[in-house]
N, C-alpha and C positions, 0 to 999 in steps of 0.2 A: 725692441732691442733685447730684453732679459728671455723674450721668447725663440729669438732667430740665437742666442746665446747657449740658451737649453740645448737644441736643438744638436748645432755645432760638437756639444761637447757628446750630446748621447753616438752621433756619427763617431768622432775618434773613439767613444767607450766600444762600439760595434767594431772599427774597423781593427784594433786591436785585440779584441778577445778572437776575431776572426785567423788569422794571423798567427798568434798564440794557440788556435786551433789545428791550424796549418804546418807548423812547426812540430807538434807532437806529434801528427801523422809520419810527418816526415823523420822524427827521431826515432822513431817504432822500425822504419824499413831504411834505415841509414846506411847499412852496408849494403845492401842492395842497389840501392840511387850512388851513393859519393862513390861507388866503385866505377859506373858509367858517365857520369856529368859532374862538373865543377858544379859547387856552389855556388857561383853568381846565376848559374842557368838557374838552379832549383829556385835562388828567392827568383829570378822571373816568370817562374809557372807558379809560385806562393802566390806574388801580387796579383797575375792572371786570374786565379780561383777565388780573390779575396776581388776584386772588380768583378766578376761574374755575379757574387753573392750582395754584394753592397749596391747595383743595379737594380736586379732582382728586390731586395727590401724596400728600396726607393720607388718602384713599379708597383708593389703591393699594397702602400699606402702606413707604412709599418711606422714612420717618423711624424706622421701626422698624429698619433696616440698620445695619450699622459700615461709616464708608465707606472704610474703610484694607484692609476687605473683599471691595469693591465689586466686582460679577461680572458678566456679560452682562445675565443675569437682571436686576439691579438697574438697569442701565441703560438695558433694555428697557422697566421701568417708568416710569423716569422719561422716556424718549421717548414711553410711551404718556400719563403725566398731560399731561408739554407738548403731545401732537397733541389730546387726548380737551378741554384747558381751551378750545384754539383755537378747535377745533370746536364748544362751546358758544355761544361769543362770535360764530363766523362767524353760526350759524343766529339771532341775538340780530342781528347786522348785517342779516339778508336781511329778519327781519319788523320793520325800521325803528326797532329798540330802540337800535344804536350804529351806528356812521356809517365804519368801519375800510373801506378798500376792501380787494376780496381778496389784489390783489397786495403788499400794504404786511401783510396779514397773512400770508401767507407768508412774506415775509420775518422780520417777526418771531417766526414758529414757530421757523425753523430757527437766528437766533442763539439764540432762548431752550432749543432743544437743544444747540446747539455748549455752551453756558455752564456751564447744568445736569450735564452728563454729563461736559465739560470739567473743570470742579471735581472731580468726583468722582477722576478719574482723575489728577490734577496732583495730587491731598493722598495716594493710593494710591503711586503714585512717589514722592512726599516721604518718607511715612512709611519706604516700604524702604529711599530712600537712607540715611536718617540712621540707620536699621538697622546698613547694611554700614558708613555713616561716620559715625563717631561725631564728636561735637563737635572731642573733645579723643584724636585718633589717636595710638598710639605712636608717636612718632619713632625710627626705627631706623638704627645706622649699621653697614654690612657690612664688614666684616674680610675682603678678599682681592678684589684688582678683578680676579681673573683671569676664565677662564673659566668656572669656575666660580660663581664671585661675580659675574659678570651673568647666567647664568641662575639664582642665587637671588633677584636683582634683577628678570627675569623673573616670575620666580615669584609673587613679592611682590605685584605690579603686579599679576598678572592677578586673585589671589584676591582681593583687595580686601577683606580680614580685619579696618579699624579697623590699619594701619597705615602710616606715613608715611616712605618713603626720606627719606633727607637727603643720604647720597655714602656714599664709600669709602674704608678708606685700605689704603695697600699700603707694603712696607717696599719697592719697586721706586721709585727716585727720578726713571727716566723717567716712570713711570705719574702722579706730583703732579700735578697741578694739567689733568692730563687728563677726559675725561665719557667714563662706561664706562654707557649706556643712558640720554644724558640726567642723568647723575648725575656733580658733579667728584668726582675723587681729592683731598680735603682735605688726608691728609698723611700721616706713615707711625704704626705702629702703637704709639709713642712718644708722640705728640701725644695719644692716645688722652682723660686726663683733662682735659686741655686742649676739646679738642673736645667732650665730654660738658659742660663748663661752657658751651661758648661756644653749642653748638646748640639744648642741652638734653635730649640722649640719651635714652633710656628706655630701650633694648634694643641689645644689641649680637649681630650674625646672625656667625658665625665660617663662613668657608666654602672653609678649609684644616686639616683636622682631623689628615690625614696628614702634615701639619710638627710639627717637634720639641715634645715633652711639655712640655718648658722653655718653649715661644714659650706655648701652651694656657694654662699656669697663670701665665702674666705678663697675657694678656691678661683672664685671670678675675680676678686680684687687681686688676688695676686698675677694673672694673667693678665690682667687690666693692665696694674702695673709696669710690664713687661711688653707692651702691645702684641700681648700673644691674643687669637681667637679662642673662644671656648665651646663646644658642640656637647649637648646634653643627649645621650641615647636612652629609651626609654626603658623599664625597667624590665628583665626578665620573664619576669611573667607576665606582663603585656606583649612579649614578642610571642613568647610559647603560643598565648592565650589567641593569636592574631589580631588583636586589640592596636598592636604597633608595627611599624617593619624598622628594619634595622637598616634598609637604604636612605630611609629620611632621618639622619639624626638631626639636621635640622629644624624639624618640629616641635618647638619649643611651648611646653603647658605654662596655663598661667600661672602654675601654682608655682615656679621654678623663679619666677619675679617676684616673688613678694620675701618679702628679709623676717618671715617668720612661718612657724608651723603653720597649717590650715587646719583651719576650726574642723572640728568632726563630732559625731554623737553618733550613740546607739537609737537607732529609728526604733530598738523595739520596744524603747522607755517611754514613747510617745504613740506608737500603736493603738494599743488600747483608747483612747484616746477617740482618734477617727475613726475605729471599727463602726461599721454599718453607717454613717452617716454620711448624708445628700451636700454635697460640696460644687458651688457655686465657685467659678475663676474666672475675671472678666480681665481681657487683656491676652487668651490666653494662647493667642500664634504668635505672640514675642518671644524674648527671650529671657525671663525671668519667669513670664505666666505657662509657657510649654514648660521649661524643667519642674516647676509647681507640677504638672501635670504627670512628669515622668514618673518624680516622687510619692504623690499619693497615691499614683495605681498602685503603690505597692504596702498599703496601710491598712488595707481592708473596709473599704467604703460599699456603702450602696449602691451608689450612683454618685458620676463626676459629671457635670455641667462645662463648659470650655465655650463661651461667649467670646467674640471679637467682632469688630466690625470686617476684620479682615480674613474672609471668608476662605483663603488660601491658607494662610496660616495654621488656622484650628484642622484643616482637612488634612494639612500634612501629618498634625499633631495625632487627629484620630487615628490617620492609618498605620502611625506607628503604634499607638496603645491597640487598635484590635488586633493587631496582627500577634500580640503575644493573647489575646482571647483572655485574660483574668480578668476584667475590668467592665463593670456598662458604662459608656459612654458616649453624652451626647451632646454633640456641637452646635452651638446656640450662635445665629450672626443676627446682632445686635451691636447698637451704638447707646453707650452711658447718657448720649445725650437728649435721646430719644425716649421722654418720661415716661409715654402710652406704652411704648413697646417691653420698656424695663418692668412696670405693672404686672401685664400680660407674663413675663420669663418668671419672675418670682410666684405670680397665682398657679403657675403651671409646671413649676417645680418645686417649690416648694422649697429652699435648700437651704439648711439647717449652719452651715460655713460658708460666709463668701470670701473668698480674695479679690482683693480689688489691685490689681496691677498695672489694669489701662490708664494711660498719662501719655500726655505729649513730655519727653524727658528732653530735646535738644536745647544746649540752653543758644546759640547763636541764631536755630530758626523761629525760637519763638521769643526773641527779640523783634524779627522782623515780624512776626504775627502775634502778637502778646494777646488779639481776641481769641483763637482757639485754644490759648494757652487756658484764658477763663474760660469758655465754655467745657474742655474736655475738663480739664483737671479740679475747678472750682464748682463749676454749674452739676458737672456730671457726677463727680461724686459726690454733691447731696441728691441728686438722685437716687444714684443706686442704694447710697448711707439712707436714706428717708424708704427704701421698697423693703429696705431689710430689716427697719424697726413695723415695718406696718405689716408682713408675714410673720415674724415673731421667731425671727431668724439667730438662734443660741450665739454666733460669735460673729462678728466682723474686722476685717484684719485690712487697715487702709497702707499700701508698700509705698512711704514715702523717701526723701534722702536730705541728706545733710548740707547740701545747699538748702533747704528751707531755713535752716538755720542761720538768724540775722543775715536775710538774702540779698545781695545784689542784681538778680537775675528776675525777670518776668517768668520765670520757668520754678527757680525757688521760689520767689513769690506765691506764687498759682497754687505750691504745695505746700507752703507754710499755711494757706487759707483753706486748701483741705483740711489739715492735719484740726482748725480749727473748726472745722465744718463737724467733720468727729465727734470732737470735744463737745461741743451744742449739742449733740444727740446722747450723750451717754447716759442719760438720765430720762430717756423719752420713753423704753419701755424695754421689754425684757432680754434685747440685746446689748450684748458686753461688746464694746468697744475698744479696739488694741490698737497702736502705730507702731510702724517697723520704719526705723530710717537706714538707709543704704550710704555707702560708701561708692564710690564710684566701680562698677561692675565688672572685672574684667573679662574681655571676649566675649563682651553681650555684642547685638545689632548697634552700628552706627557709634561703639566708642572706641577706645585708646587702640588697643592691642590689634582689631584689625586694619586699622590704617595702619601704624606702622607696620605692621607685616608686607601689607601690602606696597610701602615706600621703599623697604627694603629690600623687596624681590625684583621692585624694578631696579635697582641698583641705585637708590636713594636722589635728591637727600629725602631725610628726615624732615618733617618740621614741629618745630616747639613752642609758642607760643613766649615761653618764657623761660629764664636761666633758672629763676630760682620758683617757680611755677611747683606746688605741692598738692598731693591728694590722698585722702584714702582710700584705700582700694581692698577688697575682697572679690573672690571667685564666684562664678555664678554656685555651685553647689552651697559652699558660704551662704550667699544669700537665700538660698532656698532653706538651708539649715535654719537662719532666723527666722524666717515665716513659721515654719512646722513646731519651733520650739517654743515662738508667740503665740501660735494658737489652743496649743495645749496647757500654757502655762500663765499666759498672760491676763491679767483681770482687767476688768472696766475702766478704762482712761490711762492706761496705763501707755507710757511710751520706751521701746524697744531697739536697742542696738545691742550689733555687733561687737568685740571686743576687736578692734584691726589693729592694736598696738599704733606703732608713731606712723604721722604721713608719710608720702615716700615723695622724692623730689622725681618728677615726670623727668628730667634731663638723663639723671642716675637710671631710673627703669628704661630709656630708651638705649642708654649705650647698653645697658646689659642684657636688653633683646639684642642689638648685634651682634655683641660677645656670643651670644647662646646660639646664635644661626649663624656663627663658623667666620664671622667677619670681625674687622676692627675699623671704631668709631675715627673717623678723620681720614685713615688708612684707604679702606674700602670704600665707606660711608661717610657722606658727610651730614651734619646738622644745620640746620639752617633757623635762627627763632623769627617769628614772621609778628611778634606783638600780640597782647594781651586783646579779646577781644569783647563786644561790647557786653557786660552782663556780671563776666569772670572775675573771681577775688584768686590772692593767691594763693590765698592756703584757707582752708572749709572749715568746721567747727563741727561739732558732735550734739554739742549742748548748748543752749543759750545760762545765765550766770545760773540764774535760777533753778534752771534745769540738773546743772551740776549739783547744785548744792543738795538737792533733795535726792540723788540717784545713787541707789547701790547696786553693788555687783551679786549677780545669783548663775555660779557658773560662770561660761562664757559669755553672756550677757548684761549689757549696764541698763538697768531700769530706772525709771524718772516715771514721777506724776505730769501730765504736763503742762505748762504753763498758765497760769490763771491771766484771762482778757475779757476785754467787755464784749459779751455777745450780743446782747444786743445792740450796739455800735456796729457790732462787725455784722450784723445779719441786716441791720439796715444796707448800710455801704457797698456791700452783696445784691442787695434787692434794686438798687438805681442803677448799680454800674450795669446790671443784666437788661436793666429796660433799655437804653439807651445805649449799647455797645456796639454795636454795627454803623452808629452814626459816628463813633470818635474816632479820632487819631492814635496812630500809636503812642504817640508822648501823652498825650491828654488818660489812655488806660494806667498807664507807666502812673502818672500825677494822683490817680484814683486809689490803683492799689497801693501806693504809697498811706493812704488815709484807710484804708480797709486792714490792711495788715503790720502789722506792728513789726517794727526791727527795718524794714526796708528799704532801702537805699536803693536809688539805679545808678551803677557804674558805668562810665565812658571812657572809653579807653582809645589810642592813639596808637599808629605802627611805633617801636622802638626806632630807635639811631641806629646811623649804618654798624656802629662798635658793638652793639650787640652782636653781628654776624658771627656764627662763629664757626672754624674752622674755614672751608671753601667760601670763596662769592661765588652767589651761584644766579643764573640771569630768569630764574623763573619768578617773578615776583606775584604769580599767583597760584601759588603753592599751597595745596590745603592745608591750616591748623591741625595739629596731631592731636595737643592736647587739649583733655574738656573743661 
């Protein structure tokens, strides 16, 4: 019906520009015709020549096209019905049937072409403007009139994406009331919900992302506020530098979610340091143990080692370090759990620094497998910690995390029993022993930030495990920064964090990745919490009491001794559970490491009630956990 409708109207659109074509002709030779024939004759030779040509189109297949389509071809036809109707009409003029002179019919060929094919083409351009502009365009106001914030204003303008500048504001009070591309400076970045009221905001473009963490999450809360979105573009000289484009303001760093500065240090205070020495990295195609890798190519070593079992991994990793040629390096596929072969790597390297990174970190899947969780993470690294005191290896550096701390998890567990495994060797022979505990990683493999990315590009929901659900969190560079500052600095037993300021509540960092990918949380997106699951606490710890009490700050780093326990207790408890693990149960390991490791509890946890939902119901109830 809406097709046989189109249709109908495009025929009256034809039959009257025809007509309308017809009529000009005829006003052009008017005292020539009205001086021999009444007007009623003339409209019966009009309609004649407008029948002739509306035949014609209808024979050429002209009405069967979409004219928001419209191609040469289709306009070719339609030039061929308006000459083909003409020419019926002219040979109808010569043998005395209509009375048109030729030159008055030429002319009316050619407006009845300009009209016909003119329309076609005038509703083709319609249709794509209103494509790229939409009725009702975002209104966008840009956060930062500088340099950079007119060529995101550039930007904007050229793509013509359905969105609409309005100005800028700048906390600069010469810049007020200035036009930075055609565009004023309205006000400063205080005014902000003020101006969202007064213009009607939709989107706010931020395009000073390297200014303080503090200005970021003031200008997000206040959009929050307002359910305006917020798009972070990246900074100037990542566009110059090709490092960034300016069509993805979308692409939101991790370091833009965290509600404080990022740690940072001069690499060349620690330099010295690593110069010429054999460095050993097990673990090292993930992703804490490749950026280790990225890092110390650039320290002045001898030789880098890059062990993994995952023989893809490290190959990617070498082909990036040879391809810049400063570095020897070589890629070792081994497993930690493999004592003969770990033997063998250290007789045949030799290497003076190891990192030890390889761990099963999932805590949900090694719930379900709490035996690999002992073999990689317990069994393996007194391997590799026992090949590195018996080569005579200067430092060993074990990267564990603050779920070890008073763990609920089979996965903190596993590394709270490292950490002790460490401890038991610091006094076995001339290597110094260090612990690094981590914060949860942001945009490592298999955590926080690329699931939600990934929830969110399909157009959500989100999922959260919990409302009030807390973590620490640092960047991977972060983490790599505490390794390199622990091994240069750090002494025998000593245990090693980050400074990450307060946790951050998972619900808060998820709506303010939407905000930052141009969306609003409920609006666009929705949340969905789907319950706590089995292992997870809500909020992590840093330190156990003891551990606080004895810890001072040096720099950005909090040191502790750590914790005094009975090893031999625990190196018993170690030795049975390893004989005999392949025969138990998963509850029955769970009940073991309970008696092996101190602090440890296993959490159970149940889906929440339907009131937790929040925002949308939404009918997937097997919607993956976002958070860890």
């Amino acid at each position: 019906m809406a097709v046989e409708l189109r249709t109908a109207i495009k025929l009256l659109v034809d039959l009257g520009l025809m007509n309308v074509a017809t009529l000009f002709a005829c006003a052009l030779g008017c005292k020539d015709l009205s001086s021999s024939y009444s007007y009623s004759f003339l409209i019966q030779q009009a309609a004649l020549l407008t029948l002739m040509r509306f035949l014609a189109l209808c024979a050429t297949g002209v009405y069967r096209s979409v004219w928001r389509y419209a191609s040469i071809d289709h306009l070719s036809r339609v030039t061929f019905s308006a000459t083909l109707g003409s020419a019926v009409f002219l040979v109808l003029s010569m043998a005395g049937l209509a009375i048109y002179p030729a030159e008055i019919l030429v002319v009316d060929w050619l407006a009845c072409v300009v009209l016909l094919a003119g329309s076609r083409i005038a509703f083709k351009a319609l249709f794509h403007y209103r494509l790229i502009h939409p009725h009702s365009p975002k209104r966008v106001l840009v956060v930062g009139a500088s340099e950079a914030g007119a060529m995101v204003a550039a930007e904007i303008k050229r793509q013509q994406n359905g969105r609409r500048l309005i100005g800028f504001v700048d906390d600069d009070s010469a810049k007020v009331g200035r036009m930075v591309q055609g565009l004023p400076v309205i006000g400063k970045s205080g005014s902000i919900p003020a101006i969202i009221s007064r213009y009607k905001i939709d989107e706010i473009v931020v395009t000073c992302p390297s200014g303080p963490a503090a200005r970021l999450k003031e200008i997000i809360s206040l959009a929050g506020s307002a359910s305006v979105s917020v798009r972070v573009f990246p900074a100037v000289d990542e566009i110059l530098s090709g490092e960034a484009q300016l069509q993805h303001p979308g692409n939101v760093r991790p370091q833009d979610l965290l509600d404080r500065e990022e740690a940072s240090v001069d690499t060349d205070s620690i330099k010295s340091w690593f110069t010429g020495k054999r460095v050993l990295i097990s673990g090292a195609g993930g992703s804490i143990g490749s950026e280790l890798c990225r890092q110390v190519a650039g320290l002045g070593l001898s030789h880098l080692y890059m062990m993994d079992h995952d023989e893809n991994g490290i190959f990617e990793v070498e082909q990036e370090l040879k391809s810049s040629g400063a570095l020897k390096c070589t890629p070792v596929v081994a497993d930690v759990k493999d004592c003969a072969k770990l033997k063998w790597v250290f007789e045949t390297c030799r290497p003076q620094v190891v990192f030890h990174a390889a761990a099963h970190k999932h805590v949900p899947m090694m719930e379900l497998y709490p035996e690999e969780a002992v073999k990689t993470n317990i069994i393996g690294t007194r391997n590799i910690a026992t090949c590195a005191v018996e080569s005579a290896c200067e430092k060993f550096l074990l990267i564990s995390t603050d779920k070890a701390v008073r763990p609920s998890s089979v996965m903190g567990a596993s590394k709270r029993a490292a950490e002790i495994v460490i401890q038991s060797l610091k006094n076995s022979g001339v290597t110094s022993f260090v612990t690094v505990r981590f914060g949860n990683v942001l945009d490592s493999r298999g955590s926080l930030l690329p699931n939600l990315r990934r929830q969110i590009a399909q157009g959500g929901p989100i999922t959260i495990t919990h409302p009030d659900m807390e973590r620490y969190f640092m960047t991977i560079p972060e983490a790599v920064l505490l390794v390199l500052l622990s091994a240069a600095r750090g002494r025998n037993g000593q245990l090693m964090i980050l400074d990450m300021g307060q946790p951050v509540n998972i619900l808060e960092l998820a709506e303010k990745l939407i905000r930052l990918s141009g969306k609003a949380p409920g609006r666009d997106i929705s949340v969905r919490f789907v319950g706590i699951r089995p292992g997870e606490k809500l909020t992590e710890e840093l330190f156990t009491e003891a551990e606080t009490a004895a810890a001072e700050r040096i720099g950005q780093l909090l040191v502790s001794p750590a914790e005094a326990v009975d090893i031999d207790r625990f190196k018993k408890g170690v030795a049975e559970l390893e004989k005999s693990l392949m025969e138990l149960e998963p509850d029955e390991i769970r009940r073991r490491l309970q008696d092996i490791v101190p602090g440890y509890t296993p959490l159970t946890w149940t889906q929440p009630e339907q009131d937790l939902c929040h925002l949308d119901e939404l009918e997937d109830e097997d919607a993956l956990p976002a958070a860890a």
